[in-house]
ROFITOR-902460 format. One record per residue: x, y, z of N, C-alpha, C, O in turn; chain; residue number from 0. Coordinates in steps of 0.001 Angstrom, whole numbers, plus 500000, padded with zeros to 6 digits. Example, Ala and Ser with C-alpha at 12.3 -4.5 7.8 and 13.67 -1.06 7.14 Angstrom:
residues 2
+--------+--------+--------+--------+--------+--------+--------+--------+--------+--------+--------+--------+-------+-----+
!    nxx !    nyy !    nzz !   caxx !   cayy !   cazz !    cxx !    cyy !    czz !    oxx !    oyy !    ozz ! kette !  nr !
+--------+--------+--------+--------+--------+--------+--------+--------+--------+--------+--------+--------+-------+-----+
! 513190 ! 494310 ! 507800 ! 512300 ! 495500 ! 507800 ! 513200 ! 496700 ! 507800 ! 514236 ! 496681 ! 508465 !     A !   0 !
! 512850 ! 497750 ! 507080 ! 513670 ! 498940 ! 507140 ! 512900 ! 500030 ! 507870 ! 513409 ! 501138 ! 508039 !     A !   1 !
+--------+--------+--------+--------+--------+--------+--------+--------+--------+--------+--------+--------+-------+-----+
//
This chain:
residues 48
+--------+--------+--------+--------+--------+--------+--------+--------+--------+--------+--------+--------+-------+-----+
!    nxx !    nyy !    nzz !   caxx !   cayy !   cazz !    cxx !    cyy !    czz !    oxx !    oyy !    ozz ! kette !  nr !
+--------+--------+--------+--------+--------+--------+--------+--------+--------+--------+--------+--------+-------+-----+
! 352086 ! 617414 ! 571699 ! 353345 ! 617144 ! 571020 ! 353218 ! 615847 ! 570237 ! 352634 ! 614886 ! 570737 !     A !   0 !
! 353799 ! 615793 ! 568911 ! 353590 ! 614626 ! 568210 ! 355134 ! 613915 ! 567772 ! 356207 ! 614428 ! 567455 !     A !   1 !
! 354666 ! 612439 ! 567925 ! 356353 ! 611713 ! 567687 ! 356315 ! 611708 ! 566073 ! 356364 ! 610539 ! 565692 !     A !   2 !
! 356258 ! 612463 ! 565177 ! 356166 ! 612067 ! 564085 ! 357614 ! 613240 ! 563160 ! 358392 ! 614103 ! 563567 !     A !   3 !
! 357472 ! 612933 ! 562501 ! 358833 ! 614100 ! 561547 ! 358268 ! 614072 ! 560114 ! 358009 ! 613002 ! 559563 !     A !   4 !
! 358094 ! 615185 ! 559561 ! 357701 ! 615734 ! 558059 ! 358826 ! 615045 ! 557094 ! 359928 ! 615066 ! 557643 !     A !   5 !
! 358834 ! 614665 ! 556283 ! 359439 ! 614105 ! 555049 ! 358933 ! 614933 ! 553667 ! 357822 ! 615432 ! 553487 !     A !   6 !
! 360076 ! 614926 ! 552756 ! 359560 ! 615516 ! 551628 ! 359915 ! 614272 ! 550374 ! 361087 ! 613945 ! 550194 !     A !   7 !
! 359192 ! 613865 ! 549847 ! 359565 ! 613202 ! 548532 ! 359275 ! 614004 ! 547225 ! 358405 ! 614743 ! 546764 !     A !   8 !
! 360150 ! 613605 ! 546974 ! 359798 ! 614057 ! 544841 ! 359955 ! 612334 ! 544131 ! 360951 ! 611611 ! 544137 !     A !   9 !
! 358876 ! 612121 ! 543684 ! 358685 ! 610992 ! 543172 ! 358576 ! 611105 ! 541262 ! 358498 ! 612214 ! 540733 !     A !  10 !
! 358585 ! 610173 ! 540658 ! 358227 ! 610530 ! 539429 ! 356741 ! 609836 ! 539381 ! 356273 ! 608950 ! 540096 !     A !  11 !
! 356048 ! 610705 ! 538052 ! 354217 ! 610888 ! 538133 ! 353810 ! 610066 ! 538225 ! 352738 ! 609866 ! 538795 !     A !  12 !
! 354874 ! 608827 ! 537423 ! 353941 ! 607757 ! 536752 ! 354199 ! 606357 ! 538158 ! 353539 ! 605328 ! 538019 !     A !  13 !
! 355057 ! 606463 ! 539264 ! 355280 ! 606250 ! 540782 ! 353928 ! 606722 ! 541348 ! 352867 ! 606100 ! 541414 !     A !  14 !
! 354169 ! 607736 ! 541664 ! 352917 ! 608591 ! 542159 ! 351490 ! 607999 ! 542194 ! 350904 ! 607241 ! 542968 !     A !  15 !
! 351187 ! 608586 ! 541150 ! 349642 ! 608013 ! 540351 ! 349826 ! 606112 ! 541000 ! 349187 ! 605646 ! 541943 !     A !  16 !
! 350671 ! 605495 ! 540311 ! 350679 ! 604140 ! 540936 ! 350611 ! 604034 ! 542589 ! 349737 ! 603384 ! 543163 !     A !  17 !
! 351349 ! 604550 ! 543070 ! 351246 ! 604271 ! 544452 ! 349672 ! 604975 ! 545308 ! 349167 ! 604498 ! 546325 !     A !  18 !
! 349073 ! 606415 ! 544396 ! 348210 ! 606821 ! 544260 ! 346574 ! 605749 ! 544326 ! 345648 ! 605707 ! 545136 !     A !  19 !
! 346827 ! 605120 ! 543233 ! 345659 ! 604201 ! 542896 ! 345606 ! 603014 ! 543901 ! 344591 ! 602643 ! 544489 !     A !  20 !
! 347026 ! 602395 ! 544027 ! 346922 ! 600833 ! 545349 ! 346291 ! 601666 ! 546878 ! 345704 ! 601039 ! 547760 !     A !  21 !
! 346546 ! 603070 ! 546935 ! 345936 ! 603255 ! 548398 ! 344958 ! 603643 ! 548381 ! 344435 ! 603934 ! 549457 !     A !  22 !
! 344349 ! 603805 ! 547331 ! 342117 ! 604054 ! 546898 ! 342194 ! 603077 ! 546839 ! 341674 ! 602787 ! 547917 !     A !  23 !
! 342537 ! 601872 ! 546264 ! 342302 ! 600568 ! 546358 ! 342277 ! 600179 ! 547617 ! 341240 ! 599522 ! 547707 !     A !  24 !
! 342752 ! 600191 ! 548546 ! 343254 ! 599443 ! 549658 ! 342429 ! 600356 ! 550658 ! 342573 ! 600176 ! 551867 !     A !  25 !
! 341501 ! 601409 ! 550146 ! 341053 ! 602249 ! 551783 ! 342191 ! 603257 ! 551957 ! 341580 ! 604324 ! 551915 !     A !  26 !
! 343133 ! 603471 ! 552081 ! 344226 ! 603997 ! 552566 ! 344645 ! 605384 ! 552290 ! 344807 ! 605413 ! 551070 !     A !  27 !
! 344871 ! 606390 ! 552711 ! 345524 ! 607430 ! 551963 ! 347165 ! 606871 ! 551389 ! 347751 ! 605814 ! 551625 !     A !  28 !
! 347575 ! 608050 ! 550567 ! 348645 ! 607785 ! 550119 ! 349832 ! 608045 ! 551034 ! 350862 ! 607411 ! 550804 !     A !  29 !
! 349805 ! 608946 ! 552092 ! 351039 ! 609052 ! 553072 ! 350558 ! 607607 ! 553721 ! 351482 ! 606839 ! 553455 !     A !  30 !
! 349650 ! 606961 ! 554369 ! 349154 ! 605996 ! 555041 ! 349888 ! 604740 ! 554467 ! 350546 ! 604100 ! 555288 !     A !  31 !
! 349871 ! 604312 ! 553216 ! 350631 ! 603278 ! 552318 ! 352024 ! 603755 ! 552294 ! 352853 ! 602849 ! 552209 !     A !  32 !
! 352501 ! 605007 ! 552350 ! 353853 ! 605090 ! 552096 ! 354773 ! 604280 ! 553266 ! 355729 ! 603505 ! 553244 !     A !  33 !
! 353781 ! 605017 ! 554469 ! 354131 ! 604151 ! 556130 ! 353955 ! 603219 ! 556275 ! 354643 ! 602698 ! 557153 !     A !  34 !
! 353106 ! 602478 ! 555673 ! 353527 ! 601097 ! 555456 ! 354666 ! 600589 ! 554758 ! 355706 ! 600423 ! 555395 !     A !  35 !
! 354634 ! 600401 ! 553913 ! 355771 ! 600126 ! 552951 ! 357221 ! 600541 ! 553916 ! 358177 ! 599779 ! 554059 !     A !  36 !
! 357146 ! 601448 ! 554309 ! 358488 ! 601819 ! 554404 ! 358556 ! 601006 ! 556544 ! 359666 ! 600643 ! 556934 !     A !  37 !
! 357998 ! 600946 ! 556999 ! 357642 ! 599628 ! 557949 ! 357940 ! 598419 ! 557943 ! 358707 ! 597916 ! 558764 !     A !  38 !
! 357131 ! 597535 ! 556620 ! 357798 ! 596955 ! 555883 ! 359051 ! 596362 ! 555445 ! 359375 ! 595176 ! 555517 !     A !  39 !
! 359761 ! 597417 ! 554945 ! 360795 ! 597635 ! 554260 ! 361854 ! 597434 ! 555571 ! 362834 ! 596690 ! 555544 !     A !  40 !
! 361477 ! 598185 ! 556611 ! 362331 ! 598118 ! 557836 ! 362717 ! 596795 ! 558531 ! 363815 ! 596382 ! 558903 !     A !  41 !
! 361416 ! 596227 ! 558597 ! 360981 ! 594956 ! 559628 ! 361972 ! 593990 ! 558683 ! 362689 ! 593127 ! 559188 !     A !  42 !
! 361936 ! 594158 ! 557752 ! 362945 ! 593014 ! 556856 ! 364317 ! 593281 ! 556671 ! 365262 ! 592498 ! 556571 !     A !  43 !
! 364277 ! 594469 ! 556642 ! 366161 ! 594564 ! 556969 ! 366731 ! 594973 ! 558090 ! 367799 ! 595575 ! 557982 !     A !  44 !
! 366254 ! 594782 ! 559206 ! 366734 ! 595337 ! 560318 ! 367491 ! 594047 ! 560886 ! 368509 ! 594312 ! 561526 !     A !  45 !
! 367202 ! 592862 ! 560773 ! 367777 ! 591544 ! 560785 ! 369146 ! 591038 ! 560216 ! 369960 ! 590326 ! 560805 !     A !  46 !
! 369245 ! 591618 ! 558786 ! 370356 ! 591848 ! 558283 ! 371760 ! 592140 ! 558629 ! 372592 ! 592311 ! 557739 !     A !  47 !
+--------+--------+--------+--------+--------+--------+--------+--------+--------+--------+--------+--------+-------+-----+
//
């Protein structure tokens, strides 16, 4: 059994491709950087 949940995004291409290229840059797949970011994104407003 896995703790995880499927997400669907629709992004626009020129998003994509960008967020695309920083996670070949970085080693990373692109779901891998999204989970970050959005981690991230959490850890800083959860304080709020």
């Amino acid at each position: 059994m896995t703790n995880k949940k499927r997400i669907g995004l629709n992004v626009p291409t020129a998003l994509y491709m960008g967020l695309k290229q920083e996670a070949n840059a970085s080693g990373q797949t692109l779901n891998g950087l999204i989970v970050q970011i959005l981690w991230e994104w959490k850890k800083r407003n959860q304080s709020e």
